[in-house]
Steps between C-alpha positions, in 0.01 A plus 500: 500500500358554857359812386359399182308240685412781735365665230282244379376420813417839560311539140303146593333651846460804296268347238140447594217505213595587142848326524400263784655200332822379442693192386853427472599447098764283418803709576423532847361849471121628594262496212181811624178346342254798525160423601471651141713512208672853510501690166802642394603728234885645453529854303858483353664170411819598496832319698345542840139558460518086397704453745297587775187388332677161530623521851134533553352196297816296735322587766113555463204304333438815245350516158672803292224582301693798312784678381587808397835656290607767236731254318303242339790277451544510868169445583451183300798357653346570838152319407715184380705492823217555747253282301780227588537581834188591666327197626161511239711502192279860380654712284431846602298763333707785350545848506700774403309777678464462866192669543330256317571254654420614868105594349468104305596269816446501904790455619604418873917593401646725289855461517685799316872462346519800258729800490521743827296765278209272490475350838284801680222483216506156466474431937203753484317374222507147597378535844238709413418195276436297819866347473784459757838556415861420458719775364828504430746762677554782487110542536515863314736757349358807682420555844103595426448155275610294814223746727293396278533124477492492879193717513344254219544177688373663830174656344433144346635263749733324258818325623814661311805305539853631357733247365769617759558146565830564758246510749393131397843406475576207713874591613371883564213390703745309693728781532257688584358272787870394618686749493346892478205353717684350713697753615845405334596823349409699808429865403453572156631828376658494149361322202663431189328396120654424196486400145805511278384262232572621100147486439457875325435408120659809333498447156427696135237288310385671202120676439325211305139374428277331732469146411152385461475276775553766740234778573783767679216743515323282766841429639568836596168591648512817712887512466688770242504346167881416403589466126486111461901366506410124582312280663479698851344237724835275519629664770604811290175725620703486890786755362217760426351732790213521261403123614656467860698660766813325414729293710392675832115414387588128358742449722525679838148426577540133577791581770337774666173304509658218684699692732217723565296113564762446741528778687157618477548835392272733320545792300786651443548854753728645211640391124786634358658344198764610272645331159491510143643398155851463640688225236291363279381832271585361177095342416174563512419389890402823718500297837765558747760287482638631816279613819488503888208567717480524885135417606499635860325355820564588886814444593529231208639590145420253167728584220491381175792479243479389130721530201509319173860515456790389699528206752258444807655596825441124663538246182265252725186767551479705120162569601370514844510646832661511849404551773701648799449447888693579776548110554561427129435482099270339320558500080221371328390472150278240261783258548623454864548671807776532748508642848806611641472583908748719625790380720440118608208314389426250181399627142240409324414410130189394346460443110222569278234167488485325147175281403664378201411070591147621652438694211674323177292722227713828684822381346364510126318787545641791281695745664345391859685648793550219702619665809169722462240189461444398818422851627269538253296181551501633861411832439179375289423255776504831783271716201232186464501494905418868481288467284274233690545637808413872347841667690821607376749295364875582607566689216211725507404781261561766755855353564577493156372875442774593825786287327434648108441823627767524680700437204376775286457727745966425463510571139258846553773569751786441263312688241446802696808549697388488875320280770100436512280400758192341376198523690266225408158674683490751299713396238766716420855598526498712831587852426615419101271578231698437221569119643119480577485543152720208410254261705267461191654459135296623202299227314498447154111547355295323517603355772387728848746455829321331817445677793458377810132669572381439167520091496 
């Protein structure tokens, strides 16, 4: 808890005018009263668009003034729950087109929890409303959206933060500060990710109609248009490349964006990934379901392994990462961390922090990771402290760009056969031209792709 008081403390001297006040609410935690009452607005309503929306409204005197989702039955479920949550009692206004809603209300936070396709458009639009914003990872599914996005929030001076909340994690932060910072590992030279959950939905739903309460045309945006086989927004769009980057994008991103927040690294010198449909061939999912990647640094090598089959190689770390020092080994994930020092010397474990008895309304909450809350709520205080102070928050747009990028730059590897070496000047794949090529995806019309010296 040492750090998560750090944390706080840290956030307090931060805030000065807009968020100068705070009071302690009755489970102990800081309540930000801004000087004004922050408008908020979420565009997609969905599992954990609400759920950060409410990590927010835990945290922060806000008023969410709007909301915004293809699924209409979704979306009125949203306006009941947030209506009983949010401090005035309002029922939001409602939209099913985003757009709309950005040009009817000023808002001071747009928090975005759609699909990956939507996330570039979506960042843009909003802060060139006058918004700032929370967007979920990954931030983009092609290298030139993310360019864009960061070019976007630069040109308009608009805080971006990316809900990579490891880096608001209070057991990382400590592990972070105790042991890589301090020296315990030694030399760093080998770095291992993983994720071995069965998360790859691979099924064979039938073609069927669209039901009326869902407008799939808005849905898919600038993506391909799939024949309609379901409702694609319950975690079924993820198994599509049309929508995402797969497990690398979903899932590698997190633990290369914390261990690249821990050892301060940026790009990547060189990517080279390899994978493919391995196992699981017998649905409709075109995601790998098996793929490694070595991102490469000086003298330092992060590799990532994932499969969606099988058992995970350490039972206690499914998904997470490891770092190795010439003194030790630290394994980390969402859940714990234990360092291991080589020869004599005492190990060390740390567990994930719960808030369940400071936050009672977190154990009703519908599907609610509860290992993930408290991360959040600090991750929203850091991007309301950026906000006021008008500087980065930890998880920066920029940082988020490296991480995602990084990612698909993997599966352009795997896809092409051979290593690439992004260079993010003059963005392009040095010496490639057909992977330069893969750096923008085609649009869908009407929609027209960002780029970066167009926003």
């Amino acid at each position: 808890m040492e750090n998560l008081n750090l944390n706080r403390r840290r956030f307090l001297q931060g805030a000065s005018a807009t968020l100068a006040l705070t009071t302690l609410g009755a489970n102990g935690m800081e309540i930000i009263h801004p000087a004004k009452t922050l408008k908020v607005a979420l565009i997609g309503t969905g599992w954990y668009g609400k759920s950060d929306l409410f990590r927010l409204i835990q945290v922060a005197d806000v008023e969410v003034v709007a909301l915004c989702d293809v699924d209409k039955n979704i979306l009125d479920a949203a306006a009941k729950l947030v209506s009983q949550r949010q401090k005035s009692g309002n029922t939001p206004k409602l939209y099913g087109d985003y757009r709309k809603l950005l040009s009817e209300n000023q808002l001071d936070i747009v928090l975005i929890g759609t699909p990956d396709h939507w996330h570039a458009l979506q960042t843009i639009d909003a802060i060139k409303s006058g918004a700032n914003v929370y967007v979920q990872k990954p931030i983009s599914v092609d290298v030139i959206e993310g360019e864009s996005m960061v070019a976007a929030a630069r040109k308009y001076n608009k805080v971006v933060q990316v809900g990579t909340q490891r880096k608001s994690t209070p057991h990382l932060i400590d592990a972070k500060k105790n042991i890589v910072d301090a020296g315990l590992l030694g030399k760093i030279s080998h770095v291992e990710m993983c994720c071995y959950y069965h998360m790859r939905n691979n099924g064979n739903p039938p073609t069927q109609a669209v039901p009326d309460f869902f407008d799939y045309e808005m849905w898919t945006g600038p993506a391909p248009l799939r024949p309609y086989d379901g409702i694609p927004h319950i975690r079924w769009w993820r198994t599509f490349e049309e929508y995402g980057n797969g497990i690398m994008g979903d899932m590698c991103i997190h633990m290369f964006d914390t261990v690249r927040w821990m050892l301060k690294l940026g790009w990547p010198k060189k990517i080279t990934s390899t994978g493919g449909i391995y196992v699981q061939k017998e649905g409709k999912s075109n995601i790998s379901d098996t793929q490694s990647a070595i991102f490469e640094y000086e003298e330092l090598n992060c590799v990532w392994q994932h499969r969606t089959w099988g058992t995970p190689a350490n039972p206690d770390y499914p998904w997470s990462f490891t770092l190795y020092g010439e003194k030790g080994t630290l394994f980390a994930s969402t859940m714990a961390y234990d360092f291991v020092p080589l020869g004599k010397g005492d190990k060390i474990h740390k567990d994930v922090v719960y808030e369940k008895e400071k936050y009672p309304e977190d154990n009703t909450e519908e599907r609610i990771e509860l290992n993930a809350a408290p991360a959040t709520r600090l991750h929203m205080k850091d991007f309301l402290a950026a906000i006021d102070n008008k500087s980065k928050p930890v998880a920066d747009i920029e940082e988020g760009h490296i991480s995602t990028a990084s990612c698909l730059l993997a599966n352009i590897s795997m896809k092409i056969g051979r290593p690439v070496v992004y260079d993010p000047v003059k963005r392009v794949v040095v010496g490639d031209k057909e992977a330069t090529k893969l750096l923008r995806r085609a649009y869908r019309g009407p929609w027209s792709h960002p780029e970066p010296h167009k926003v």
